[in-house]
N, C-alpha and C positions, 0 to 999 in steps of 0.2 A: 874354522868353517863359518861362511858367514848365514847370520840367523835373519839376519834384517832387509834382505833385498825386497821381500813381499810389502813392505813401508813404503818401497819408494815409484812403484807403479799403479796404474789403475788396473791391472792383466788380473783378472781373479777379482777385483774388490778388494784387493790387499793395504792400498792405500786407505781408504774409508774404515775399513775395520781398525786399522792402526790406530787413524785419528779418533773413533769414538772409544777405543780402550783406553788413551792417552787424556782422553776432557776428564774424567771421574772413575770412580768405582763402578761398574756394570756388571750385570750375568751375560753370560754368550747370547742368552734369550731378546738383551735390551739390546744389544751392540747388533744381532741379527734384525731386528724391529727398525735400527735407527740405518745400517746398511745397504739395506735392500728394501725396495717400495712394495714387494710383491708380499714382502712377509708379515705388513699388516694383514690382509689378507686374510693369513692365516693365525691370529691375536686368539680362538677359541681350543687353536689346537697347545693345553699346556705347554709352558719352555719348549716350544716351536724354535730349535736351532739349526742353521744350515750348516751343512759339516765344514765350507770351508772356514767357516769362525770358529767350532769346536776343533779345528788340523793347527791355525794357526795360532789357538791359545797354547794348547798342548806344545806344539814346539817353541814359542815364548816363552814359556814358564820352562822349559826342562833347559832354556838357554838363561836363566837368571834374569830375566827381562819384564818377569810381571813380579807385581807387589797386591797383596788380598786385603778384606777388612770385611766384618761384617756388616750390611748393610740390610734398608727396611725396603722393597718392593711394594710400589703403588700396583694393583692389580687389578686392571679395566676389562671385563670381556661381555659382549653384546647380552646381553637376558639376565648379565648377574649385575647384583650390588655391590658397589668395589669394595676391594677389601687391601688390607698391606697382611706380609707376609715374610720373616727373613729368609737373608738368604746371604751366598758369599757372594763378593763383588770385587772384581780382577780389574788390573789400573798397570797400562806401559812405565817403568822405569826410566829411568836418563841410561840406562845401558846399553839400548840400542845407538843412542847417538853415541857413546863411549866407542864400542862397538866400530861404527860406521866410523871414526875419526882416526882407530887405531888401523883395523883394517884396511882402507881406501887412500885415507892422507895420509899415513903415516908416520902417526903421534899420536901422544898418549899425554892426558891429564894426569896429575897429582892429588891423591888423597886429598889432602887442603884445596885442590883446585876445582874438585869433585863438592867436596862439604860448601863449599861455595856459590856454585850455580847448584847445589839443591836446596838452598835454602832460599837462594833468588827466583827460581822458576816452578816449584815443585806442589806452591798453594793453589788450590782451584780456582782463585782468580785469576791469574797469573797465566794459567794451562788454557783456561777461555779464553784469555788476549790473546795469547800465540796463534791460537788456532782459528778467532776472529779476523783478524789482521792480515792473516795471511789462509785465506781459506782455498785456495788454489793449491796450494802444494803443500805433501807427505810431511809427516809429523818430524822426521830428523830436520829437514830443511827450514820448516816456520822454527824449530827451535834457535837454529843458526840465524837463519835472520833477522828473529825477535832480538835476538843478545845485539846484533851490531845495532841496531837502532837504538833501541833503548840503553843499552851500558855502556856501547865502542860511541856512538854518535854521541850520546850526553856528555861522558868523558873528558872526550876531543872540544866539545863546546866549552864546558868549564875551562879546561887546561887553556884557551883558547882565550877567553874573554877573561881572564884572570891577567893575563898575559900582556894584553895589549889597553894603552891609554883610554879613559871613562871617554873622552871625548869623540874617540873612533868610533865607539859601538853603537851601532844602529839602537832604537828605540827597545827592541824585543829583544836587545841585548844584555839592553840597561838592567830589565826589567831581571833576568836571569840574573844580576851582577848582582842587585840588590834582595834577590831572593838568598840568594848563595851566603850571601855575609849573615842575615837571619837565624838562616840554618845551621853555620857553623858556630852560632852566637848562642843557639838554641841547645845543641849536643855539647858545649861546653859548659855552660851553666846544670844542664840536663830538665830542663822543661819543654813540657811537652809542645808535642811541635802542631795539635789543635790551635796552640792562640798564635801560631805566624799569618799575618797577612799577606801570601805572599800576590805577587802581580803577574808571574811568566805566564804563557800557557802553557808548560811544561810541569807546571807547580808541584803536580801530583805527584810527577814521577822525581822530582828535582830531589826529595827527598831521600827517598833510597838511592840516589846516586851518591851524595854528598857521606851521606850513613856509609856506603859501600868503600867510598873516598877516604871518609878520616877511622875505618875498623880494620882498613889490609894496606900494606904495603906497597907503595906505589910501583915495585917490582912486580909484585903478585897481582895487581890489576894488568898492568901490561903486557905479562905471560898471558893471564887466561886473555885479553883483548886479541893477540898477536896470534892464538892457537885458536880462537873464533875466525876470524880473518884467515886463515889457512883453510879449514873447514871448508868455508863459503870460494875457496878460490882466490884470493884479491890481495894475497900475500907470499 
């Protein structure tokens, strides 16, 4: 049965709710606040939740699709002195794209292929790019098109300009060409990769691709690249 259709429309708010359980840990309370405009509003009436975030947590969660932790609640309300307060705070899983990629495309990731984009996509920074980047569309789909850009497109760069004569490559090539040797100069000796200077504009990311390059198998990146690209259509 599939769990995940309410992700990928605006019909209900189902998309919005998806993406604000998907940024961090929330209560139905903060995910209702950040969904709906109207529900500030109502900020005096306690964990003011609107049932279709309490429908669509409850069926997320009984499809293995939400992850908990407890968290601290900043707590703002008109006449009082804010206070924090705990409380539980519920966060999307990658099971819905699991999910959506077995059911819709179907195929299906690997254990190892799974342990892999969560440790690439799963830190809170990571889950704000996605969702900055791509703030038009449903949380499976910025997932899908986060990975091609940043890991299929960096990839294909590297393999790319590794490939072809120092002389062909344009200046911002160069600049990757020479980052790249750095790096791989850097995780060989294993010093830390603060004292690289590097030049790309890509710098930042340059590294966990190169990281992503010499810890898995040049098999195993091309699977998950190839099963990304299926995903999104373009394969």
């Amino acid at each position: 049965m599939i769990q995940f259709k309410e992700m990928l429309t605006e019909k209900g708010k189902g998309k919005a709710i998806a993406r604000e359980f998907f940024l961090d840990f929330k209560t139905p309370a903060q995910v209702t606040a950040k969904a709906y405009e109207f529900a500030w509003e109502r900020r005096d009436k306690k964990n003011f939740v609107v049932p279709k975030v309490q429908k669509l947590l409850s069926k997320w969660k009984k499809a293995g699709f939400i992850e908990t932790k407890d968290i601290k609640i900043n707590v703002i309300r008109p006449g009082s002195k804010p206070y924090v307060t705990p409380g539980e705070g519920f966060r999307l899983n990658f099971e819905p794209f699991y999910s959506y990629c077995n059911e819709v495309k179907k195929f299906e990731f690997t254990e190892k292929e799974k342990e892999i984009i969560s440790l690439e996509l799963s830190s809170d920074v990571i889950r704000k790019q996605i969702l900055e980047e791509h703030k038009d569309d449903d949380v499976i789909n910025a997932i899908i098109k986060y990975y091609i850009k940043i890991n299929v497109g960096l990839y294909d760069k590297i393999r790319y300009i590794e490939n072809i004569p120092k002389e062909n490559l344009t200046e911002e090539e160069k600049n990757i060409h020479a980052d790249v040797r750095q790096i791989k100069k850097c995780l060989k000796v294993g010093s830390l990769p603060g004292a690289l200077k590097l030049k790309s504009v890509e710098s930042t990311r340059l590294f966990s691709a190169i990281l992503r390059i010499d810890t898995n198998s040049k098999e195993m990146i091309e699977s998950l690249n190839d099963k990304f690209k299926k995903a999104l259509g373009i394969l």
